[in-house]
N, C-alpha and C positions, 0 to 999 in steps of 0.2 A: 415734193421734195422729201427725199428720205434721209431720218438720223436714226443714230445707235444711241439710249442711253447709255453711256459707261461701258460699250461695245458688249450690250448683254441683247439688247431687242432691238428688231428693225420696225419702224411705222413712220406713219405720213404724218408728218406736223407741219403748221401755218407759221413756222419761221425756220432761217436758215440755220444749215448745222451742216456738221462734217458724219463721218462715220464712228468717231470718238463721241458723239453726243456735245460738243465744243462749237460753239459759233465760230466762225474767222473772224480775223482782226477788223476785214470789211465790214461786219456785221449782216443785219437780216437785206442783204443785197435783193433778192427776188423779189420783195413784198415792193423795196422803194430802193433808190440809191442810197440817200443820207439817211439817219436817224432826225427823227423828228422832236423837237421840243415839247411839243403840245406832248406827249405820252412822259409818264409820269414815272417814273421806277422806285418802290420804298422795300427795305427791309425793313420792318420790326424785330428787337429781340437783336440786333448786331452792335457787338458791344464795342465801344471803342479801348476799352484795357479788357485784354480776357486773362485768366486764370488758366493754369494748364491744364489742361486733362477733363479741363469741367464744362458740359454739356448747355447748348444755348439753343433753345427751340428760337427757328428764324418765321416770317411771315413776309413770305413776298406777293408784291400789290400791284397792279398793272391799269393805270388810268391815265385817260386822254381824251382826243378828240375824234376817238369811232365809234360811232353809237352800237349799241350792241353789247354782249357779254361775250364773245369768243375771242380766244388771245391764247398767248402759248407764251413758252419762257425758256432759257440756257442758263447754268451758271456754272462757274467753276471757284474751288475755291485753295487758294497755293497751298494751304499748310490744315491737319486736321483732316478731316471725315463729313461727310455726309451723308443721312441717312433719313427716312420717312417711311412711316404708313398709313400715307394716304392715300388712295388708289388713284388718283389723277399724278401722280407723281413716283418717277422712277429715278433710284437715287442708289451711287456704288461710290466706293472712294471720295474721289476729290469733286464728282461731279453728279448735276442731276439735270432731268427736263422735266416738261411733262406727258402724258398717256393719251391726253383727251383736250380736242379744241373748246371746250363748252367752258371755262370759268378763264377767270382773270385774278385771282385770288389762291395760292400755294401756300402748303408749311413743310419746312424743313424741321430739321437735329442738326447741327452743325458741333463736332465733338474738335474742343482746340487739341491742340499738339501739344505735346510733353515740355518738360521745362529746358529750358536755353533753347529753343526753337527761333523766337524773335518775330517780328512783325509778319502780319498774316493779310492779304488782298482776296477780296469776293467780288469776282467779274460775274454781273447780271446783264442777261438781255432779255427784252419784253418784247411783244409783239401785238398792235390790237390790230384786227382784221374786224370788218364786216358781214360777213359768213356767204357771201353769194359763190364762194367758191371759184374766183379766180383771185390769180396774185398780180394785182395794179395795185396804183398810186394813190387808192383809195387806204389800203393798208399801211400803219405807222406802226414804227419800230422808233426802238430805244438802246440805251443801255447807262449801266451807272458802275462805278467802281466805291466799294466800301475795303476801310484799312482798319486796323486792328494792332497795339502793340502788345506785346507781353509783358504782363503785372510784376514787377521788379518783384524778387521772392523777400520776403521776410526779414530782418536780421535776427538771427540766431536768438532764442531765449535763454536765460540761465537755466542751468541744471546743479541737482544738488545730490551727491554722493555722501552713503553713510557708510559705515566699515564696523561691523559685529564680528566676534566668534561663535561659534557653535561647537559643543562639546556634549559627551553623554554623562560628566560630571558636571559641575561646579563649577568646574574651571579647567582649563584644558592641562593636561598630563605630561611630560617628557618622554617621549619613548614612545608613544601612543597618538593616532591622524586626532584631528581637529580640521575645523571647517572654517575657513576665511569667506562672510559673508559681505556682500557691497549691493547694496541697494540704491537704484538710480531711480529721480521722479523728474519732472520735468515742473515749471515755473509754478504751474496748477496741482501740483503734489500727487498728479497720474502718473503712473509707473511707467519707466520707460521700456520695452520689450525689443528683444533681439539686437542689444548694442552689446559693444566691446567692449571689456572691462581688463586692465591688465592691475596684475599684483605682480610686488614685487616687496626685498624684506632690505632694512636699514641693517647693513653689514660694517666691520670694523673700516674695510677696506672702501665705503661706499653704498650703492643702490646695486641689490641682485635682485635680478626679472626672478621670479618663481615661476611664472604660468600667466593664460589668459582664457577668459570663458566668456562667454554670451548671456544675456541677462534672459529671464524667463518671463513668462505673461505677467507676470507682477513685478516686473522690474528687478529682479532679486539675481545676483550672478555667483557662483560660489567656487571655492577649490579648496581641497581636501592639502593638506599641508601637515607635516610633524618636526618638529624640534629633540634634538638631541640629548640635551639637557635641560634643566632646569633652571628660571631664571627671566628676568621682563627682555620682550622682543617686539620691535616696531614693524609695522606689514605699512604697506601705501598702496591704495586701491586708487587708478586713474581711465579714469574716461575721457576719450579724446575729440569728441565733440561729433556733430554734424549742422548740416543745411541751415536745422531747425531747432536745436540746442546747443549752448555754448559747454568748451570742458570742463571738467571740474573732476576735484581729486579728493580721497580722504585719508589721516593718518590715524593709525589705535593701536593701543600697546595691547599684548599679553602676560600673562603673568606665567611661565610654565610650572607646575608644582611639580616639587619632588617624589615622584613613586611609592619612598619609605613613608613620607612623610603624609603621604594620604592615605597608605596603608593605619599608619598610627592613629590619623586621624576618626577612621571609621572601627576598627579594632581596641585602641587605648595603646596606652606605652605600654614598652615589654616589661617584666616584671620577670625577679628570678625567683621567686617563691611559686612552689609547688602549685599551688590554687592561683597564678596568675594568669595571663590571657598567653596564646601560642606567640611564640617569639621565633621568626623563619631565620633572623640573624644569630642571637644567642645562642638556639639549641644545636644547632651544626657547632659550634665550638664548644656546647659544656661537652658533648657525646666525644669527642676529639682528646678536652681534658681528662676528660673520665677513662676515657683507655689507656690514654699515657698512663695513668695512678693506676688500671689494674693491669696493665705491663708492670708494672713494678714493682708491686704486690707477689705475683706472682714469681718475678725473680729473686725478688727475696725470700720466698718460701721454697724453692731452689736450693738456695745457699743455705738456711737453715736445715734442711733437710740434707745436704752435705754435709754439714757437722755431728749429722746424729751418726751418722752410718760410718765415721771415723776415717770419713774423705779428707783432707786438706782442704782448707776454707779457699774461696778464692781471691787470686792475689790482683787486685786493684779490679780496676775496670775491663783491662783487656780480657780475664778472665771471667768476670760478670757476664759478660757480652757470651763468648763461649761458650757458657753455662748454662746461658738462657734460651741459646737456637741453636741448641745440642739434640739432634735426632730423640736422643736416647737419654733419661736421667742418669745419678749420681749411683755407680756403681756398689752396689755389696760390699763389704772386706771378706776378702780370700775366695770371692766369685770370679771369674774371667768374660 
């Protein structure tokens, strides 16, 4: 009788199969009509709640009423993988046999299916033969069906969000980025890596989104952010949960400092004496006053010098003015 394991090998095996490596519904028909009681079918190692994704060495066992050690085996299984390296057994996907009439004894890998999958069936069939090498009624067969549901997942654990600044001062500045940092951990205070994290800032008008970032292998999620002025500003850093953590959000004020004010802070106040500290605001305006005074100095030394040279003084302002963005000074007497 020839099967395919998992349609990769053709060989002669002592129980019935198709060319998929699959018994029929009939079962091992050649060996006997019915399935025999006396023959015993166990897995070892099949769990009846599995976990997704997580890997379950199986042990299939073939005993009964034929004396001898030769027997052979089918199985398939609906949902998951199987896999082996044991060289009496050949095993692809969903299904495996075996290679060699000589044992009654198999191990599989059986890997469950991923989550919401749902209940999962392992159809075995056994075979024990006598080895004289024909297929009669001396030969029994079996089969067994094993179920499996899927492990209801978890409810969500709490998570806990913190909300820091980061700044290259003190304290973060007006006019200049700063850093909005959210650090997420999970129930066990391990950092939670590659979630979402949205900021957003407490406005007159309500809640304004800013942006959103992903947290780093340390849980730590950041965005660069700057304020206009000066002045306390609220940020709200929220996480919206998943599978395996519940959301959770955090609020922190800022304080923005004034520019002048941190100027002053690290410089001293301005002083107007000569020996005091540089003043960026004051000396733009004493240099400003101080030209007015020697604009006016100078126009007055103008007009005094009009009166020497026996010019007529000048008559009010509109002639000061004249006087003083005149190309030319105050003429000679009896010059042209």
């Amino acid at each position: 009788m020839g099967l395919i394991g998992a349609g990769l090998l053709a060989f002669v095996v002592p129980i019935n199969g198709s060319d998929t490596g699959v018994v029929p519904p009939e079962g091992c028909t050649c060996h006997s009509e019915l399935p025999s009681t006396a023959v015993v079918v166990s897995v070892d190692g099949w769990p009846a709640v599995y976990t997704p994704g997580e890997a379950y060495p199986l042990t299939i066992t073939a005993a009964g009423d034929v004396a001898g050690a030769f027997g052979g085996f089918s199985t398939e299984v609906s949902k998951g993988s199987l896999s082996s390296t044991e060289p009496a057994v050949l095993a692809s996907g969903r299904f495996a046999t075996h290679t060699s009439d000589e044992q009654r004894v198999w191990s599989l890998l059986w890997t469950a299916p991923p989550e919401d999958s749902g209940g999962v069936t392992l159809v075995v069939y056994v075979n024990l033969v006598d080895g004289d090498g024909s297929e009669n009624a001396a030969d029994h067969w079996n089969l067994a069906t094993f179920a499996a549901i899927e492990k209801a997942p978890e409810p969500p654990k709490p998570s806990h969000l913190n909300l820091s600044f980061e700044s290259e001062g003190e304290a973060p500045v007006a006019g200049r980025n700063f850093t909005l940092a959210a650090t997420l951990r999970n129930f066990t205070d391990a950092p939670i890596p590659n979630a979402t994290v949205a900021f957003s800032q407490h406005v007159a008008f309500g809640v304004l989104r800013i942006g959103e970032t992903r947290t780093d292998a340390n849980g730590t999620a950041r965005l660069n952010f700057t304020v206009v002025s000066a002045g306390d500003f609220m940020f709200l850093a929220a996480y919206g949960g998943s599978s395996k953590n519940e959301s959770s959000s955090a609020i922190a004020t800022v304080e923005a400092q004034d520019p002048y004010r941190v100027f002053e802070r690290y410089y001293g106040r301005p002083s107007t004496s000569a020996s005091g500290p540089f003043d960026p605001v004051r000396l733009p305006l004493a240099l400003i006053v101080g030209g007015v005074w020697l604009t006016f100095a100078f126009a007055m030394r103008q007009v005094l010098g009009a009166r020497k040279l026996g010019q007529p003084s000048a008559d009010g302002l509109r002639d000061l003015v004249k006087l003083v963005f005149s190309r030319s000074g105050p003429k000679e007497k009896g010059k042209t």
